[in-house]
C-alpha positions in Angstrom: 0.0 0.0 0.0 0.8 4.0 -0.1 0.7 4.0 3.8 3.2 1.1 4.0 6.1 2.5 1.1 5.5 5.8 2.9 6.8 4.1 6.2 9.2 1.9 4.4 11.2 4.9 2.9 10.7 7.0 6.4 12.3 4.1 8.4 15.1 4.0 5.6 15.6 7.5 5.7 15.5 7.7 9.4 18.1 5.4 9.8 20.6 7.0 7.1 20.3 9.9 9.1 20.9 8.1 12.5 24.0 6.7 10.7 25.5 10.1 9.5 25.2 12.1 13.1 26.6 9.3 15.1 29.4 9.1 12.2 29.9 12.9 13.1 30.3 12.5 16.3 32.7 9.9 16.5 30.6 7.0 16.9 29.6 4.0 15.3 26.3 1.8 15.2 28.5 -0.6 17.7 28.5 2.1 20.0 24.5 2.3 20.1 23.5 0.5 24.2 19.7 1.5 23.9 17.2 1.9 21.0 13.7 3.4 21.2 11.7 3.4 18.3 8.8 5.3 18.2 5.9 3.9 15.9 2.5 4.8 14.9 1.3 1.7 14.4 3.0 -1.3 16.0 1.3 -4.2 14.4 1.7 -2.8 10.7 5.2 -1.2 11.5 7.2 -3.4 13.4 8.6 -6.0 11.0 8.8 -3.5 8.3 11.0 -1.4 10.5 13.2 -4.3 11.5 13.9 -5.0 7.8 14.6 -1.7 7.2 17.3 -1.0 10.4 19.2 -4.3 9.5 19.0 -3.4 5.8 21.2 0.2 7.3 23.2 -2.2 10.0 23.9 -4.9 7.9 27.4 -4.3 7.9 28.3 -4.0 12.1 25.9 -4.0 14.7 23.4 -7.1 13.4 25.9 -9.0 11.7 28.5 -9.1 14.4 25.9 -9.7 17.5 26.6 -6.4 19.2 22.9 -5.1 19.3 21.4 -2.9 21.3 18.9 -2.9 23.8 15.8 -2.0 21.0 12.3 -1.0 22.8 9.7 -0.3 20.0 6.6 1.2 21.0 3.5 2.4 19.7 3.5 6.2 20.4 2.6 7.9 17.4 5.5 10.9 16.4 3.3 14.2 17.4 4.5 16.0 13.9 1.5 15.3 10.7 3.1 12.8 8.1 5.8 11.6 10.9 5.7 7.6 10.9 8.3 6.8 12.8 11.1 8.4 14.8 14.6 6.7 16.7 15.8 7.9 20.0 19.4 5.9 20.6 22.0 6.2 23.7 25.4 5.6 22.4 28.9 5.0 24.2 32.1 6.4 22.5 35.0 5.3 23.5 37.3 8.3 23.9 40.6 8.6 25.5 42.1 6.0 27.5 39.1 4.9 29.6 37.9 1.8 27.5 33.8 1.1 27.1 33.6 -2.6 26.3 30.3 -4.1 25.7 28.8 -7.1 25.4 24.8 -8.4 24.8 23.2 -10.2 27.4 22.2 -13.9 26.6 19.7 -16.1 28.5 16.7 -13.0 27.8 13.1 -13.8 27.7 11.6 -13.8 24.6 11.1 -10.5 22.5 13.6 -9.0 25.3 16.7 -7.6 24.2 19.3 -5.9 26.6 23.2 -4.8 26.7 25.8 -4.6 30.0 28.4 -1.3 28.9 31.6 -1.3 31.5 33.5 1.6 31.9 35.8 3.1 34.3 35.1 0.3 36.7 31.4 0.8 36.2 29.3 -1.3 34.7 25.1 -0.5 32.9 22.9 -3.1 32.5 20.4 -1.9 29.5 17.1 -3.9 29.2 14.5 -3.5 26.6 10.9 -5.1 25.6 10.2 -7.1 28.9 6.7 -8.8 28.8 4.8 -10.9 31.0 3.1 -13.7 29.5 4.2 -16.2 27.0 3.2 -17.6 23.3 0.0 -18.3 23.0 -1.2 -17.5 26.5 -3.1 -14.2 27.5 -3.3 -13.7 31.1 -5.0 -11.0 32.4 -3.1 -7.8 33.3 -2.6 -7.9 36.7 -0.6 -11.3 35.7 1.1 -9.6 32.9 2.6 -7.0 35.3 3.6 -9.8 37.9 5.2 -11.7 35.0 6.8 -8.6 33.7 8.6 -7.6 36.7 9.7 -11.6 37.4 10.9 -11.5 34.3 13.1 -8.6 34.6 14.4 -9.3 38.0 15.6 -13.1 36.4 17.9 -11.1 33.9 19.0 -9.1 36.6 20.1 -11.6 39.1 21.8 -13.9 35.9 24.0 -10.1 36.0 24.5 -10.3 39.1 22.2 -7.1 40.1 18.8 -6.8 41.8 16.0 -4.6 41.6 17.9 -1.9 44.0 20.2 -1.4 41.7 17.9 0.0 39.2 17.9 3.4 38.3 15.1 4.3 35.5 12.3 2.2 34.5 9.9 3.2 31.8 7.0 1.2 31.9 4.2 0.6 28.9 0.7 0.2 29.2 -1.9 -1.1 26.2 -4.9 0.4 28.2 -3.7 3.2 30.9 -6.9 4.0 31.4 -8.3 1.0 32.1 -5.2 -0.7 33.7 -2.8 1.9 35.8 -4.2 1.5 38.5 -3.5 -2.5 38.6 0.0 -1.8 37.5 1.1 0.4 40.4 -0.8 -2.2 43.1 1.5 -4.8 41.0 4.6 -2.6 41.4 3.8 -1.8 45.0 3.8 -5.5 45.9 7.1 -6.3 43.8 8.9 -3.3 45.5 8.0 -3.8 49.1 8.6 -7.7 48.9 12.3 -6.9 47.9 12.5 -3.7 49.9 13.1 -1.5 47.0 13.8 2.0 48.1 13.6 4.5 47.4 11.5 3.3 44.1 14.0 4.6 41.4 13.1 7.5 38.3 10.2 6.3 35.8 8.1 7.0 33.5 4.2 5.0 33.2 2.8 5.9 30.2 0.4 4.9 26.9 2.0 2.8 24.7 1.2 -0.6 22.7 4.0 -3.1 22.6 5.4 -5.7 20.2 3.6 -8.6 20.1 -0.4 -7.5 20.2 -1.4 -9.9 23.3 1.3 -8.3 25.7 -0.9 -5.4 27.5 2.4 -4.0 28.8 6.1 -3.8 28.5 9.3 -2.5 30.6 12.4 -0.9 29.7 15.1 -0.2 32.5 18.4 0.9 33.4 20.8 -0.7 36.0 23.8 0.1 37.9 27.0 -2.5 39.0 29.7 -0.7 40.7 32.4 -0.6 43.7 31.3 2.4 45.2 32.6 5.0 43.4 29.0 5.9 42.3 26.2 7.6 44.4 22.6 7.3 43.2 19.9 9.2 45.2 16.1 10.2 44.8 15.5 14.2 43.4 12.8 16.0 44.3 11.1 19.6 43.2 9.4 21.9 46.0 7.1 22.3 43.2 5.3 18.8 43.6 4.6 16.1 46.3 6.0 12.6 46.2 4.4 10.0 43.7 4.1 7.6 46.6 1.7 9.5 48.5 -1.4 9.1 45.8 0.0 5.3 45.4 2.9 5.3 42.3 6.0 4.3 43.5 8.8 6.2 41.4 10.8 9.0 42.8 10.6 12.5 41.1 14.4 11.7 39.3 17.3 10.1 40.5 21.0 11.7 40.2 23.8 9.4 39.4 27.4 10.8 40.8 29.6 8.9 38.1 33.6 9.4 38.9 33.7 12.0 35.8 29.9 13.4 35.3 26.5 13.9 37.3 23.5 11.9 35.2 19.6 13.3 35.9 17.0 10.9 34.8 14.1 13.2 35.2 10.9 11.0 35.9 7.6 11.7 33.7 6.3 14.7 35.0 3.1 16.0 34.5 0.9 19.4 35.7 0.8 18.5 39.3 1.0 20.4 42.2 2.3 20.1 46.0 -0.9 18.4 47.1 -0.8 15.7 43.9 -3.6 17.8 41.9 -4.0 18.3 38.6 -2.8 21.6 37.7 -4.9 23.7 34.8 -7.4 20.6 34.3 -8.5 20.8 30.4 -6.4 24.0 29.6 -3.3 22.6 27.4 -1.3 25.5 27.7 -1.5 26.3 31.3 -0.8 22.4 31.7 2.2 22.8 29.5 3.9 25.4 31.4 3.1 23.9 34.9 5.1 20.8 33.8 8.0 22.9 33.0 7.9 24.4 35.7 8.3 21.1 37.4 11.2 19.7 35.0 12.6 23.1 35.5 12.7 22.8 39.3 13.6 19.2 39.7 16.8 20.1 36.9 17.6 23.8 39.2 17.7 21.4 42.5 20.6 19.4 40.9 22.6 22.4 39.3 21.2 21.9 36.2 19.7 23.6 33.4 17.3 23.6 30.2 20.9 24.0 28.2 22.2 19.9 29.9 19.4 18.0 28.7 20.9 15.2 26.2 17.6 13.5 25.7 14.2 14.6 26.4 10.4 13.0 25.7 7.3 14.9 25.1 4.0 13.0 25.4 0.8 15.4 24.2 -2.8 13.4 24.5 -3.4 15.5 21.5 -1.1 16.0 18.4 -2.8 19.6 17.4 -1.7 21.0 20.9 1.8 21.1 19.5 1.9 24.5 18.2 0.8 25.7 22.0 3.6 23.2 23.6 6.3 25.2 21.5 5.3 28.4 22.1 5.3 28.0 25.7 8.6 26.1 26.0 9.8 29.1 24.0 8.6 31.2 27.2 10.5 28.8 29.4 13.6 29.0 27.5 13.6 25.3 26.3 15.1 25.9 22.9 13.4 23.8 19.9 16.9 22.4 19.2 16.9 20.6 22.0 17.1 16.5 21.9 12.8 16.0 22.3 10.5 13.8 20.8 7.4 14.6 21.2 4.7 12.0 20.7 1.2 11.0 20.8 0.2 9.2 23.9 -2.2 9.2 26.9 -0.6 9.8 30.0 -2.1 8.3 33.3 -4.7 10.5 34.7 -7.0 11.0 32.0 -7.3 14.9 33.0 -3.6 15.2 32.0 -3.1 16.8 28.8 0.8 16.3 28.6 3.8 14.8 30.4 7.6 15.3 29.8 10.7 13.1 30.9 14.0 14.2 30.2 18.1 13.3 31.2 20.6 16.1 31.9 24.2 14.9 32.1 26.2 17.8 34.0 30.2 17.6 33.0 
């Protein structure tokens, strides 16, 4: 069909143009430790877009085993006649200070994940955990138990445990419908294995690959001898996510020997009693959540200018125009690393949501 060569030669394209920047920047695709793929239709997209990214990687990361971890979800891109769109975290070696890599094996299935060591640290990347298994569709609150069982198994195979973790972004099918079963899920897995504080996340709307998994996990994981400090961030702009039952912290800092990581949670229009900021008003919504970002990334020295990645979820693609014009109030420059997608975020009066990672030098 039109729709499907359309996508086919976005993917393509997308992909060249993945290849040049990293190529500018020193990198190559062996370099790439996490993937996110944003589609806008998961079930008509996915094995088109694998064909197309191994048709551009042929030549390193597929054929020599070195992939990363790749999360492909279905959050539409937010700009008309976008398709598709590729967020990747690469690792250059530069310097005398070695990054060697290596996949992880033993992974449930559609799970792919990546340990990076460096400077005597070592990042476990982990992408497209499910619960369930071929041909069986248990009900959510099963998924979400199975999920996070799933995740911990990889985990302790490296070595790590669930305290060790340090971002999760978790997927839901049906937010709606089913966030409320994921965070009683979560709650239980945390306080079984005495998980806290809860690290960064994000909870958001997105289909994953294949159709009968109602929700998926990414995470991020830390192994070191000490010479890193994680901690919780908070803002004196909002209350903690535990207190109306979601157990994430606000953002966690990570104190690395040679640079200060922010892994901003999804933050939303909330206020310092847990409400709902500028219910049904997209642009007062939109600068309330900056204000938050903005106050979480001011408590750790940071700035608008140290974000290296950021994610933009709008409920509603045509409230674009509004979210540009009031980052460009805020300072948040449209050059700045920031998909912004389609997805609904997990109170339905919530308009908008933003995550984001500052890396301060």
């Amino acid at each position: 069909s039109d729709l499907s060569g359309r996508f086919t030669a976005q993917a393509a394209a997308m992909y060249r143009n993945l290849l040049e920047e990293l190529s500018a920047q020193g990198g190559r695709p062996d370099d790439i430790v996490s993937e996110k793929v944003f589609l806008s239709d998961i079930e008509a997209q996915a094995r088109d877009l694998l064909r197309a990214r191994e048709g551009s990687m042929a030549e390193s990361t597929i054929d020599s085993g070195a992939g990363p971890a790749l999360s492909l979800v279905e959050q539409p891109p937010a700009r008309e006649g976008q398709l598709c769109e590729v967020q990747v975290y690469a690792l250059v070696s530069l310097g005398t200070t070695p990054v060697v890599s290596r996949n992880l094996d033993r992974l449930p299935p559609g799970c792919s994940g990546r340990s990076v060591e460096a400077g005597g640290v070592r990042q476990l990347f982990l992408a497209g955990v499910t619960g369930g298994g071929s041909g069986i569709h248990p009900a959510f609150s099963d998924q979400a138990d199975g999920m996070f069982l799933n995740a911990e198994k990889v985990l302790s195979g490296e070595g790590l445990s669930f305290r060790d973790v340090t971002r999760t972004w978790l997927y839901l099918k049906e937010i709606d419908a089913d966030y409320t079963d994921l965070n009683l899920s979560r709650r239980r897995f945390y306080a079984a294995r005495d998980v806290r504080p809860a690290p960064a996340s994000t909870g958001i709307r997105g289909a994953v690959h294949p159709k009968d998994r109602l929700c998926g996990l990414d995470l991020r994981a830390i192994a070191h001898d000490g010479s890193v400090d994680v901690r919780p961030i908070h803002a004196p702009t909002m209350n903690e996510a535990p207190a109306y039952g979601a157990d994430f912290s606000r953002g966690t800092r990570v104190t690395f020997p040679d640079r200060v990581v922010l892994y901003i949670s999804g933050t939303a229009s909330i206020d310092t009693a847990g409400r709902v900021v500028s219910a049904g008003v997209i642009e007062g919504q939109v600068d309330r959540m900056l204000v938050n970002v903005a106050a979480l990334l001011e408590g750790q020295g940071a700035t608008w200018r140290d974000l290296v990645s950021a994610i933009t979820y709008l409920k509603d693609p045509r409230d674009m125009e509004v979210f540009r014009r009031v980052c460009k109030r805020h300072g948040l420059s449209e050059r700045a690393p920031n998909t912004i997608c389609v997805a609904d975020v997990c109170r339905p009066e919530w308009l908008c949501e933003m995550e984001a990672i500052a890396v301060i030098a």
